[in-house]
C-alpha positions as CSV (number, residue, x, y, z in Angstrom):
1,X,0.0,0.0,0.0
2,X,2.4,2.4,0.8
3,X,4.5,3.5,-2.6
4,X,7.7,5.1,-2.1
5,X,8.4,8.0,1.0
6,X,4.8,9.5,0.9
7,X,2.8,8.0,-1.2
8,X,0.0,5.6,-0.6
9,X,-1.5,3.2,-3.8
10,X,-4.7,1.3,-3.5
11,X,-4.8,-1.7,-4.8
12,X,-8.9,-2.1,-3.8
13,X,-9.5,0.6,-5.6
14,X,-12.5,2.5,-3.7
15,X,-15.0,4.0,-5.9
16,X,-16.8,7.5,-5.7
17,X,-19.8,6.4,-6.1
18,X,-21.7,9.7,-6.3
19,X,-20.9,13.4,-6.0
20,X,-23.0,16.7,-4.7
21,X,-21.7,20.3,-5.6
22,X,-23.6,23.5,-4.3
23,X,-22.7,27.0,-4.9
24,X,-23.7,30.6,-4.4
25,X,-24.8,33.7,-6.9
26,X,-21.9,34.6,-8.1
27,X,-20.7,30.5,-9.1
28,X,-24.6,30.5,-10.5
29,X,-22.7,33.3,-13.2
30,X,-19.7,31.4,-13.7
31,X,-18.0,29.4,-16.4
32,X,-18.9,25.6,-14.5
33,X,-22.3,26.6,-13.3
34,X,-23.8,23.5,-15.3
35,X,-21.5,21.3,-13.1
36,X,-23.2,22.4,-10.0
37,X,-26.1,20.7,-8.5
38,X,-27.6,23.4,-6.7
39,X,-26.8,27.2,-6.9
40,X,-28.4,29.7,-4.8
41,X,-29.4,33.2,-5.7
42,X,-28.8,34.5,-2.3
43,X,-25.5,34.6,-0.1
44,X,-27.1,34.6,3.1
45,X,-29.0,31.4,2.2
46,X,-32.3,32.0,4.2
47,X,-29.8,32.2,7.0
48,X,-29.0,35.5,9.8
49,X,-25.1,34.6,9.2
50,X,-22.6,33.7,6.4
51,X,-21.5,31.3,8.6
52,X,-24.7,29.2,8.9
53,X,-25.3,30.0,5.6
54,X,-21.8,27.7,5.0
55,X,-23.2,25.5,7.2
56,X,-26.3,24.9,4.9
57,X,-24.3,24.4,1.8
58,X,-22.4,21.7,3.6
59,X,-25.1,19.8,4.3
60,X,-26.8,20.4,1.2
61,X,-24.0,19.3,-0.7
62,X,-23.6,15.6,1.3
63,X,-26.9,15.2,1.5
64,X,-27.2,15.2,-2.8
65,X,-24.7,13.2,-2.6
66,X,-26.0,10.8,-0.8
67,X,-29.4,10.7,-2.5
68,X,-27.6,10.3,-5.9
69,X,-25.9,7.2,-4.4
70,X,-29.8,6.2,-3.1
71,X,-28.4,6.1,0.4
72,X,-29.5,7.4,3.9
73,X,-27.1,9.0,6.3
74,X,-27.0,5.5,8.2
75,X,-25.6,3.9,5.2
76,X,-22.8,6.4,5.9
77,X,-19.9,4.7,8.4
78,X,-18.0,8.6,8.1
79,X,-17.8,11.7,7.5
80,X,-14.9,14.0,7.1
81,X,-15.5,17.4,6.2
82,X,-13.5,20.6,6.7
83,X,-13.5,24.6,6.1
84,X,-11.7,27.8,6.9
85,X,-13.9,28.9,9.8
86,X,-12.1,29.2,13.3
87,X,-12.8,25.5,15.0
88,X,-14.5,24.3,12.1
89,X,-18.0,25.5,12.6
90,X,-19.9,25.1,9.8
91,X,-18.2,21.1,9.8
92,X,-18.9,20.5,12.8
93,X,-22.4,22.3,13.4
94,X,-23.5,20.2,10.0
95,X,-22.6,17.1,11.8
96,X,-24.8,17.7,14.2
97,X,-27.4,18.3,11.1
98,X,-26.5,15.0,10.0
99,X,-25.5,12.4,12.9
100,X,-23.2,11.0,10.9
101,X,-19.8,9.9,12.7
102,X,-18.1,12.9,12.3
103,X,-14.1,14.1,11.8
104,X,-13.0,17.5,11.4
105,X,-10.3,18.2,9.2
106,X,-8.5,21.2,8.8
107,X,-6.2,22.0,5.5
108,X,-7.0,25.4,4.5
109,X,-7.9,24.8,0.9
110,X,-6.0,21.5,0.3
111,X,-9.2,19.8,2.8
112,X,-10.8,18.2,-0.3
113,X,-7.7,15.8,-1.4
114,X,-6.8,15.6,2.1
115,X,-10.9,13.9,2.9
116,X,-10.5,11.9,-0.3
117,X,-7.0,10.6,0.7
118,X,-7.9,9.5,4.1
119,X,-11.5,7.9,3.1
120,X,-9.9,6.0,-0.1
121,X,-7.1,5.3,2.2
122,X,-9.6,3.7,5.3
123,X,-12.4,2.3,2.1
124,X,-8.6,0.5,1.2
125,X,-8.0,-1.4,4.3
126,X,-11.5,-2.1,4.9
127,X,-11.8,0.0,7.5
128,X,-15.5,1.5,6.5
129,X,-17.7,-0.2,3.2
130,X,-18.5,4.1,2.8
131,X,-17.3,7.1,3.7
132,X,-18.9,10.5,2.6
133,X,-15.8,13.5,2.1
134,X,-16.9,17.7,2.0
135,X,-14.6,20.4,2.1
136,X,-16.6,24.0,1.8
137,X,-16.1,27.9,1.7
138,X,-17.8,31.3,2.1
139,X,-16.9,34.2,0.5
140,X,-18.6,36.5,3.1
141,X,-17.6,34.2,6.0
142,X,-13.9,33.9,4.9
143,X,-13.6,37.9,4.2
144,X,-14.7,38.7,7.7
145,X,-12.1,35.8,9.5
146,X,-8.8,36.5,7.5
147,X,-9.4,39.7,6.0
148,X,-12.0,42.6,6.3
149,X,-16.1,42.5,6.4
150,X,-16.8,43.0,2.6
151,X,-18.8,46.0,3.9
152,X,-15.8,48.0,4.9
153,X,-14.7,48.2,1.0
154,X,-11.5,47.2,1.6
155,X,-9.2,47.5,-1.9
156,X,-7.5,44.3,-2.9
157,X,-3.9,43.8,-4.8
158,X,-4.0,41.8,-8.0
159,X,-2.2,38.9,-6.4
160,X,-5.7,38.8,-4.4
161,X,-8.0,35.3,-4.9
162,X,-11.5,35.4,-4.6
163,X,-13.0,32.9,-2.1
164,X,-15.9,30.3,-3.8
165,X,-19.3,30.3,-1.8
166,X,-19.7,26.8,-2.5
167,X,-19.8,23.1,-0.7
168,X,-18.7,19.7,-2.6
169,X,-18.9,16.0,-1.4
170,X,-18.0,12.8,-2.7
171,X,-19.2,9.1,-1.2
172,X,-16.3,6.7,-1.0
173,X,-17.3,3.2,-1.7
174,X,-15.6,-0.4,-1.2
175,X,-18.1,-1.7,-3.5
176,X,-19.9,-0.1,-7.0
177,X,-19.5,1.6,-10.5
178,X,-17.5,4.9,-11.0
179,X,-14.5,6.8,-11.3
180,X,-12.0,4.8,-9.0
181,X,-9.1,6.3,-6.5
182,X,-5.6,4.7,-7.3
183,X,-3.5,6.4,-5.3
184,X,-2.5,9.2,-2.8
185,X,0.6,11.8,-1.9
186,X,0.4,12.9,1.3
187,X,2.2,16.6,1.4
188,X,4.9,18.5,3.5
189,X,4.2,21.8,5.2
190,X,6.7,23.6,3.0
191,X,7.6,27.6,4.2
192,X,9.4,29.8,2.1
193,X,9.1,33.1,3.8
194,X,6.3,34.9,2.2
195,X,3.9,36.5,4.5
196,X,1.5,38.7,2.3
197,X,-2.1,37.5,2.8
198,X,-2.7,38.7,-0.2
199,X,-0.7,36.4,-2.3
200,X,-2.1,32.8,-1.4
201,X,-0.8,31.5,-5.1
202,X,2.5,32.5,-4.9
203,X,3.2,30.8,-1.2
204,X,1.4,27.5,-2.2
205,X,2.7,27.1,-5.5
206,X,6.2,25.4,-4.0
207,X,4.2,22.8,-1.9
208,X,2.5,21.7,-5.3
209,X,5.5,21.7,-7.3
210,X,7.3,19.0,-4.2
211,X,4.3,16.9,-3.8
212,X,3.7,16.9,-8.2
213,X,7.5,15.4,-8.1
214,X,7.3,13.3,-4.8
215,X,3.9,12.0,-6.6
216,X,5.7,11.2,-9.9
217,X,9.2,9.9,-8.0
218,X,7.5,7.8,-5.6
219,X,4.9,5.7,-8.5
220,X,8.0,6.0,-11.2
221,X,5.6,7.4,-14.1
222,X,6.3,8.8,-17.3
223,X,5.3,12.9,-17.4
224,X,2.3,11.7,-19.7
225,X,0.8,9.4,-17.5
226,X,-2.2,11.9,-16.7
227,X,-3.9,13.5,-18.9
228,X,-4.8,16.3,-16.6
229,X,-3.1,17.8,-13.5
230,X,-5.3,19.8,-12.0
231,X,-3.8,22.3,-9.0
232,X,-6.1,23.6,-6.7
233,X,-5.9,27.4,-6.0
234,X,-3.2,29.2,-7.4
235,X,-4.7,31.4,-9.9
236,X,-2.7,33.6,-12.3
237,X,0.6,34.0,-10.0
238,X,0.9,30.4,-8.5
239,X,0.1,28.6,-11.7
240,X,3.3,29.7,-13.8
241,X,5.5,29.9,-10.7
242,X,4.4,26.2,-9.8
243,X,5.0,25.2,-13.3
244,X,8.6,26.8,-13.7
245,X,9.8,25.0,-10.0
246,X,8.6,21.7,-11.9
247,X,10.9,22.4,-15.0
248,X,13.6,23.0,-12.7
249,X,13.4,19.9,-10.6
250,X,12.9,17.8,-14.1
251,X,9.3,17.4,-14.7
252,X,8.2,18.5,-18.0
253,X,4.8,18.5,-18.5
254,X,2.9,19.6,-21.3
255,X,1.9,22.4,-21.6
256,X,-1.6,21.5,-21.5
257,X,-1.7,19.1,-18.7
258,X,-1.0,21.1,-15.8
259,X,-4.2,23.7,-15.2
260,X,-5.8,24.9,-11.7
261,X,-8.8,25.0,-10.4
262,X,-9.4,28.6,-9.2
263,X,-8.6,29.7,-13.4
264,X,-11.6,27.2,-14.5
265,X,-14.6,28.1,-12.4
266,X,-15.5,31.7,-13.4
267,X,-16.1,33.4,-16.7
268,X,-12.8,36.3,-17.5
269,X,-14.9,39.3,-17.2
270,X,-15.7,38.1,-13.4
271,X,-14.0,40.5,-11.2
272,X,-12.3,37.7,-9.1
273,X,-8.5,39.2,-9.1
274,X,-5.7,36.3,-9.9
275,X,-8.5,33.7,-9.3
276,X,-10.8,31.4,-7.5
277,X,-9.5,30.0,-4.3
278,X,-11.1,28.3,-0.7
279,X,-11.5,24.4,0.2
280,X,-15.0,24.8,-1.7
281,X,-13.2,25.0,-5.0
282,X,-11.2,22.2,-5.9
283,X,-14.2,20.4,-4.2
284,X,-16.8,21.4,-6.6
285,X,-14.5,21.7,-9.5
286,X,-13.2,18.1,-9.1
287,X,-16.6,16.7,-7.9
288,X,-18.5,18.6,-10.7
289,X,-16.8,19.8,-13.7
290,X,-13.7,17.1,-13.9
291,X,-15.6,14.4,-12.9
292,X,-18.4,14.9,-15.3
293,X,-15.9,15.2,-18.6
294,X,-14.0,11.7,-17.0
295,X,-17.8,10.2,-17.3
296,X,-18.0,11.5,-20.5
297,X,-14.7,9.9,-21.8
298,X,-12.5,13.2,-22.0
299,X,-10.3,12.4,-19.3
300,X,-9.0,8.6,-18.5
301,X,-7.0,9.8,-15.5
302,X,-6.3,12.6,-13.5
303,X,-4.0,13.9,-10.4
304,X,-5.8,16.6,-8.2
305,X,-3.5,18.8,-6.3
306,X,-5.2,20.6,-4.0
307,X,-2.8,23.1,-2.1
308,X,-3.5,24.6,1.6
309,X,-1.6,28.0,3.2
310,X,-2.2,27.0,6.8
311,X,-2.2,30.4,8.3
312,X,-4.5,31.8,10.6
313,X,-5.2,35.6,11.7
314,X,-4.0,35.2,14.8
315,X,-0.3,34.1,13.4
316,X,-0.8,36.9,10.4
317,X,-1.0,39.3,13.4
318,X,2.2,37.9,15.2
319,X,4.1,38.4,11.8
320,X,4.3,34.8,11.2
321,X,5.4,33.6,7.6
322,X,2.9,31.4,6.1
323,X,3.7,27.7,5.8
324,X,1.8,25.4,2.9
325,X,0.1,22.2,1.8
326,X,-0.2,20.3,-1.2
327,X,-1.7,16.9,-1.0
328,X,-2.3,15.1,-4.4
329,X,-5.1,12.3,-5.8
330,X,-5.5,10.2,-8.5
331,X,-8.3,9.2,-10.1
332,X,-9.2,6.7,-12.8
333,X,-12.5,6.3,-14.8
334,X,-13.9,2.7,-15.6
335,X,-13.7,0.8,-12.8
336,X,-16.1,-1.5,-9.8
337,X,-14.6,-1.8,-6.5
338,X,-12.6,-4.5,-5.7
C-alpha cells in the first residue's frame, strides 16, 4: 500500500460512487455553473449569518450526494469534512445536522484531497464499506475571519483570490461503479518566507511543485501518464510559478496538462482578481466539472492537487510567515470496486 516516501497506492481501488456540488450567486454566473447541482441566488442562504449560511451548503451538498448514491445518512460509516472557519463551525455544526460519525479536518484549501485521501485510504483497508468526504467555503464568512467584512470596502492587490461560496462531497465506496481512487501523496508543510495574505498563489505554488514530483518519483511514471493535472488554487501567479519550480526539478509536463482549479470556475470578465480560491473550490471543480468530462470519456486519468496556506489571523498578526500544503489524488475512470 504504501509507494515510495509518501505515497500511498490502493490496490482495492475505492470508488466514488456519487458526487454533490452546491454553490452561491456569483458561481450561478460562472464558467462551470452546469456542473453544479444546486446554486443559490442569495448569499445569506435564508440564514441571519454567512456562517450558517456555510453550514447549509455543507449539508446540502452531502446530502445530494447521498441521495444520488440512493443512500440514507445511516448507510454512511464517516464523514470528514473541513473549512476555513475558526474550529471548524460550519463542519462540525453540520454534523450535528447529520449524525453522521463525524471528523473534522482542517487543510485550509487542500481539505478536499486531504478527505479523499484519508476515506480512499480507510475504504482500502476495509476500515468502512463508505465514507462521505466535504470540504466547503464562504466568501462572506472567509472575508470577515482573515481579511475585512466586505462591507468595509477594503481594496484588494492583484495577487488577491476570490474565495468560492460553494460546498462539494463525494461518497467513497468499497463496493460499486464509477471513477475509482488509485493512489494518494500525502504533502509536507513547505515555508518559504512569504507573509503577504494577499498572495495565497504564490506561497502555495512550491508545496504543489514538491508533492507533483514526490507523486511522480514515488509511483515512477512517465510525465504523460495523466492526462490532466489539475492544482487547486493558485490562480494567475501560483500557476506559472508552480510550473517553472517543476521544470527546474525535471518534470516537464505539457503544456496542457497542468491547469488549476481557481482559473476554470468563473467566466474572465468576473472581477475575481488572480483567481478562485477556498477548500470549496477544488471540491466542486473536481466533484462537478472534472468528474463529469471523466464520465464523458475526456479524461481517463487525472491527479488533483489541491494546495492549503495553513495560516490563521492570529499568526498573520504575530508576523508569522505562512507555511503550505499540497496533498495530491489520483483518479481513474472505468472501474467497480474490488
Amino acid at each position: 500500500m504504501l509507494k515510495g516516501h509518501q505515497t500511498w497506492e490502493f490496490e482495492n481501488r475505492p470508488v466514488i460512487l456519487s458526487t454533490g456540488t452546491v454553490g452561491g450567486p456569483f458561481e450561478a454566473n460562472g464558467k462551470l455553473a452546469d456542473d453544479f447541482d444546486l446554486l443559490h441566488d442569495d448569499l445569506w442562504i435564508g440564514q441571519d449569518s454567512y456562517e450558517k449560511a456555510q453550514k447549509v451548503l455543507l449539508e446540502e451538498s452531502i446530502t445530494r450526494a447521498l441521495e444520488k448514491a440512493e443512500l440514507t445518512n445511516e448507510d454512511v460509516h464517516f464523514m470528514f469534512t473541513g473549512d476555513l472557519i475558526n474550529q471548524l463551525t460550519p463542519s462540525s455544526f453540520a454534523g450535528r445536522t447529520l449524525s453522521i460519525p463525524y471528523l473534522g479536518l482542517f487543510g485550509a484549501c487542500s481539505t478536499s484531497m486531504e478527505g479523499l485521501a484519508l476515506a480512499s485510504f480507510i475504504i482500502n483497508a476495509n476500515g468502512a464499506k463508505r465514507i462521505v468526504t466535504a470540504a466547503s467555503s464562504h466568501n462572506s464568512a472567509t472575508e470577515k475571519q482573515f481579511r475585512y467584512p466586505t462591507e468595509y470596502g477594503g481594496q484588494k492587490p492583484p495577487t488577491a483570490q476570490w474565495t468560492v461560496t460553494a460546498s462539494g462531497a463525494a461518497v467513497v465506496s468499497s463496493e460499486g461503479d464509477g471513477p475509482v481512487v488509485t493512489s494518494a501523496t500525502i504533502g509536507k508543510v513547505i515555508d518559504m518566507g512569504l507573509s503577504d495574505p494577499f498572495n495565497m498563489g504564490g506561497a502555495m505554488a512550491p508545496a504543489a511543485a514538491d508533492t507533483i514530483v514526490s507523486h511522480f518519483r514515488d509511483r515512477n511514471l512517465s510525465p504523460d501518464h495523466y492526462d490532466l493535472i489539475a492544482t487547486g488554487d493558485l490562480g494567475e501567479i501560483g500557476l506559472p510559478i508552480a510550473k517553472e519550480l517543476l521544470r527546474e526539478k525535471g518534470l516537464t509536463l505539457h503544456e496542457d496538462t497542468l491547469q488549476d482549479c481557481g482559473l476554470m470556475i468563473y467566466k474572465e470578465d468576473q472581477p475575481v482578481f488572480a483567481g478562485a480560491s477556498g477548500p470549496g473550490c477544488s471540491a466542486t471543480v473536481t466533484y462537478g466539472h472534472l468528474l463529469n468530462r471523466m464520465k464523458r470519456g475526456e479524461l481517463k486519468r487525472m491527479l488533483i492537487v489541491a494546495t492549503g496556506a495553513l495560516l490563521s489571523p492570529l499568526s498573520f498578526q504575530q508576523k508569522e510567515t505562512i507555511p503550505c500544503i499540497a496533498h495530491a489524488v489520483s483518479i481513474e475512470m472505468g472501474g467497480t470496486a474490488q
